[in-house]
PyMOL commands that place a pseudoatom at each C-alpha (Angstrom):
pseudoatom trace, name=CA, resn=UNK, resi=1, chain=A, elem=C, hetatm=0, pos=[13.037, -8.319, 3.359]
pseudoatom trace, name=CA, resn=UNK, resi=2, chain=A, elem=C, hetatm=0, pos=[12.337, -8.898, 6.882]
pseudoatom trace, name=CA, resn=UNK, resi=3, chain=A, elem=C, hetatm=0, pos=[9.018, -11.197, 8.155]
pseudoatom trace, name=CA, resn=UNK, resi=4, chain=A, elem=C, hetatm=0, pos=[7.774, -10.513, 11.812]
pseudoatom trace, name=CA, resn=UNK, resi=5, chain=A, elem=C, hetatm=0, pos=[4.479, -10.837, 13.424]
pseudoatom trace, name=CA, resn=UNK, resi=6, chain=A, elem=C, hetatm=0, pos=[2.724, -7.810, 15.276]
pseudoatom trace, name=CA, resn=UNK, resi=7, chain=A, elem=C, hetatm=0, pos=[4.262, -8.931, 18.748]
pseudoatom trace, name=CA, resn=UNK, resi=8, chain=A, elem=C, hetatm=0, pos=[7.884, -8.299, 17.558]
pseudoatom trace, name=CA, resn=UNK, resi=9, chain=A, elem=C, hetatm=0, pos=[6.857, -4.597, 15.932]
pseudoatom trace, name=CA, resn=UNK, resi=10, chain=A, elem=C, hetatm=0, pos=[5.248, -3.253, 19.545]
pseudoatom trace, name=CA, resn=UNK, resi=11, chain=A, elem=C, hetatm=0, pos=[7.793, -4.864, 21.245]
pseudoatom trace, name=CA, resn=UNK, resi=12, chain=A, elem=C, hetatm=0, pos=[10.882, -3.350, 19.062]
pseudoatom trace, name=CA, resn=UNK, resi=13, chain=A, elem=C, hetatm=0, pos=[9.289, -0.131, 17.079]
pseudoatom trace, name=CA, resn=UNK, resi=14, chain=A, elem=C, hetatm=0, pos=[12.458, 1.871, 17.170]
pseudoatom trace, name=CA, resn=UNK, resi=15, chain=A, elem=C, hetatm=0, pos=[14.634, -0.996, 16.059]
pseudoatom trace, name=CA, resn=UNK, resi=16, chain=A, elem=C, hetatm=0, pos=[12.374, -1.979, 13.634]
pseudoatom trace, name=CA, resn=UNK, resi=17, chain=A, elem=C, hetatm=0, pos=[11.638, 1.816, 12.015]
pseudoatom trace, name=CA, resn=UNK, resi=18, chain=A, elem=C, hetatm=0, pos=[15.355, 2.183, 11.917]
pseudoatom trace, name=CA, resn=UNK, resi=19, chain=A, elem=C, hetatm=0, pos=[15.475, -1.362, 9.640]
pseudoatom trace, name=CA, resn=UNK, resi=20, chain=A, elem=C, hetatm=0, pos=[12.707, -0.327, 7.641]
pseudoatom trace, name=CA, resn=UNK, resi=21, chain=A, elem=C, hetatm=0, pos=[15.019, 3.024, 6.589]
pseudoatom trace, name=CA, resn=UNK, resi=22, chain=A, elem=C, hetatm=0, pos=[16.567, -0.145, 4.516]
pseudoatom trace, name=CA, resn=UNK, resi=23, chain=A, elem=C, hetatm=0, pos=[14.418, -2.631, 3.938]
pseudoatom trace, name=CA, resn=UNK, resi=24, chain=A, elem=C, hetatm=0, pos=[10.773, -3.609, 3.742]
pseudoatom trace, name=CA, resn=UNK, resi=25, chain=A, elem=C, hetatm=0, pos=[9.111, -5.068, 6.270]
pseudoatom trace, name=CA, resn=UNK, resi=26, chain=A, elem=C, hetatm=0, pos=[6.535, -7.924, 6.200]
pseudoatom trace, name=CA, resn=UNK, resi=27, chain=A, elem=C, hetatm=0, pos=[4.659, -7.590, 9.390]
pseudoatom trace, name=CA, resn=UNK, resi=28, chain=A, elem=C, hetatm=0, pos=[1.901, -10.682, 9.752]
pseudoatom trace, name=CA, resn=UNK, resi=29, chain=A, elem=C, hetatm=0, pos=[-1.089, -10.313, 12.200]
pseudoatom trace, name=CA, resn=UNK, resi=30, chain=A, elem=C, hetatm=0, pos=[-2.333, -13.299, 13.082]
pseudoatom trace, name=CA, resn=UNK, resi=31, chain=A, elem=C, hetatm=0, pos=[-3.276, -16.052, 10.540]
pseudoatom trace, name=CA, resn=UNK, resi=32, chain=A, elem=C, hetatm=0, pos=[-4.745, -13.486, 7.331]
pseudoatom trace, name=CA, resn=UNK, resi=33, chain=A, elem=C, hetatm=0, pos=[-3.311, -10.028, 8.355]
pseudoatom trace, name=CA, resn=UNK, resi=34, chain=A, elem=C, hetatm=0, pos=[-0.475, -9.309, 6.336]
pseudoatom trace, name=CA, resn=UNK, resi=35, chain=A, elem=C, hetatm=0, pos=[1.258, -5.701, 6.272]
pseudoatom trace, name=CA, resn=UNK, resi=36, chain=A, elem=C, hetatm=0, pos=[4.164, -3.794, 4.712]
pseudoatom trace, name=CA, resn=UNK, resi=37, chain=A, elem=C, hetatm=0, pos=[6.365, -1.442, 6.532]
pseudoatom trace, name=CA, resn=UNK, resi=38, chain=A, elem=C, hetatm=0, pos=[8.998, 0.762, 4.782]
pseudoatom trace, name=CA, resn=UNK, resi=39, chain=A, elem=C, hetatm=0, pos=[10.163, 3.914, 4.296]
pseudoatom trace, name=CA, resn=UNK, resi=40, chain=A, elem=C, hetatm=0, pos=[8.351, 6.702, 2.031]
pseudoatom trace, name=CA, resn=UNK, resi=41, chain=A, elem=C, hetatm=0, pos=[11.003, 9.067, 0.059]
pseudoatom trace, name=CA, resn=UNK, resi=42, chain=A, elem=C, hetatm=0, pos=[9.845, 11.161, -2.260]
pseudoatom trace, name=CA, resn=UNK, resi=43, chain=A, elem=C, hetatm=0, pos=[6.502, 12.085, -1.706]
pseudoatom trace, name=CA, resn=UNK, resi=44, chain=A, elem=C, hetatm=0, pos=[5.758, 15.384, -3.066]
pseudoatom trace, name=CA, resn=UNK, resi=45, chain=A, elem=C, hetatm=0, pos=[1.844, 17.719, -3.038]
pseudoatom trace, name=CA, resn=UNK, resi=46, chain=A, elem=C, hetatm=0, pos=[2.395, 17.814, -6.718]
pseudoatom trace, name=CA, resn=UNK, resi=47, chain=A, elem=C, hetatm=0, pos=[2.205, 14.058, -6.726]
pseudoatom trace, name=CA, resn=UNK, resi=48, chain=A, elem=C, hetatm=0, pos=[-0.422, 14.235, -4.276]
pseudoatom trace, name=CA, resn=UNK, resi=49, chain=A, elem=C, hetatm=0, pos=[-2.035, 16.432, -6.123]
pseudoatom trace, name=CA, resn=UNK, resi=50, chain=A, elem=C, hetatm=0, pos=[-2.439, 14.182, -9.387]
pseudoatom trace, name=CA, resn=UNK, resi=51, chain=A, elem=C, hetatm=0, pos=[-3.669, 11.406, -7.463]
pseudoatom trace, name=CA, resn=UNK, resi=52, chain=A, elem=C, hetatm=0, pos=[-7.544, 10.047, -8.230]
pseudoatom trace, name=CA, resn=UNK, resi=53, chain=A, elem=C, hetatm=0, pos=[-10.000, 8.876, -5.739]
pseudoatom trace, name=CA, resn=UNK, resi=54, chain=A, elem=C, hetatm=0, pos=[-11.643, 5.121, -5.604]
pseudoatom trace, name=CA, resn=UNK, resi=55, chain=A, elem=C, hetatm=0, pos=[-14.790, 6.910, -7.375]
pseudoatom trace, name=CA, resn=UNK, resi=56, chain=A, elem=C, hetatm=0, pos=[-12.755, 8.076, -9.629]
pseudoatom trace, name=CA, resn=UNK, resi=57, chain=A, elem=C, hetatm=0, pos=[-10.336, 4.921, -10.229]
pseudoatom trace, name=CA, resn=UNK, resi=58, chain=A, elem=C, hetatm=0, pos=[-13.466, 2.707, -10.060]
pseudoatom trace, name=CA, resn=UNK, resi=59, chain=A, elem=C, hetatm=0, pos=[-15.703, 4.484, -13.069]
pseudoatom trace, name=CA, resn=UNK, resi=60, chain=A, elem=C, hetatm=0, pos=[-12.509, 4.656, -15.071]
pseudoatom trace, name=CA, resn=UNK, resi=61, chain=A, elem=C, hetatm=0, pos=[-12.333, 0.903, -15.030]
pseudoatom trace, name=CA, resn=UNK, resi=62, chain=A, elem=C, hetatm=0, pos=[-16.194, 0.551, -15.522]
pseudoatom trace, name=CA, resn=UNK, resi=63, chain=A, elem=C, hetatm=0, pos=[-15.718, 2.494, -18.847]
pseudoatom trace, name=CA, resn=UNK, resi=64, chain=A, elem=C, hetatm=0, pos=[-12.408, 0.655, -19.895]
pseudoatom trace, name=CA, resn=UNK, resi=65, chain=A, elem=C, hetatm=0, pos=[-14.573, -2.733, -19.628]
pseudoatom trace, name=CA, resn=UNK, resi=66, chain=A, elem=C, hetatm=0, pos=[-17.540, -1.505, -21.222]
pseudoatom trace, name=CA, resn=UNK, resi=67, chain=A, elem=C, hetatm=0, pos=[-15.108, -0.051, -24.219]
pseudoatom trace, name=CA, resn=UNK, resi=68, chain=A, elem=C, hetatm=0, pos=[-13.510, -3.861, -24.029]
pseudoatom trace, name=CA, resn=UNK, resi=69, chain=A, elem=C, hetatm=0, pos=[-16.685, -5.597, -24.785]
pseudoatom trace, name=CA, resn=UNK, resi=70, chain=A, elem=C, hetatm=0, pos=[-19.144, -3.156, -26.194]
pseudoatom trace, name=CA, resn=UNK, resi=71, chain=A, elem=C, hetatm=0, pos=[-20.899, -3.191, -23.504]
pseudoatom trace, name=CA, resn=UNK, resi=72, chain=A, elem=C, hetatm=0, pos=[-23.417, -0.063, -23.792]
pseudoatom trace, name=CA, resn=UNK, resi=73, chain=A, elem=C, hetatm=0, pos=[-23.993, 2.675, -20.644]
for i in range(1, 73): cmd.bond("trace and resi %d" % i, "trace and resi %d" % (i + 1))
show_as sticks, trace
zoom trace
């Protein structure tokens, strides 16, 4: 794994996309920016597809912690 800072990435994309076929990337903007390149294989619509929203995630996880601790609706 590779660290740069934003500077390096516009000033090298190509060289830097062809490293991240490999490798992550940690790419750090400034002093609380922090970013991850790499490459995406694999990505199918089926998986797409199955994939929830934030609403979704988030009221999932509001009934997992009421189930928890008997917390009532």
């Amino acid at each position: 794994m590779m660290k740069i800072n934003s500077a390096e990435l516009r000033d090298n994309v190509e060289k830097r996309l062809d490293l991240a076929n490999k490798e992550t990337i940690v790419i750090q903007r400034g002093e609380t920016d922090t970013f991850a390149l790499s490459k995406l294989t694999n990505i199918r619509d089926a998986d797409l597809s199955r994939a929830i929203t934030a609403d979704e995630l988030l009221t999932g996880i509001k009934s997992d912690i009421r189930h928890l601790f008997d917390i009532p609706k």
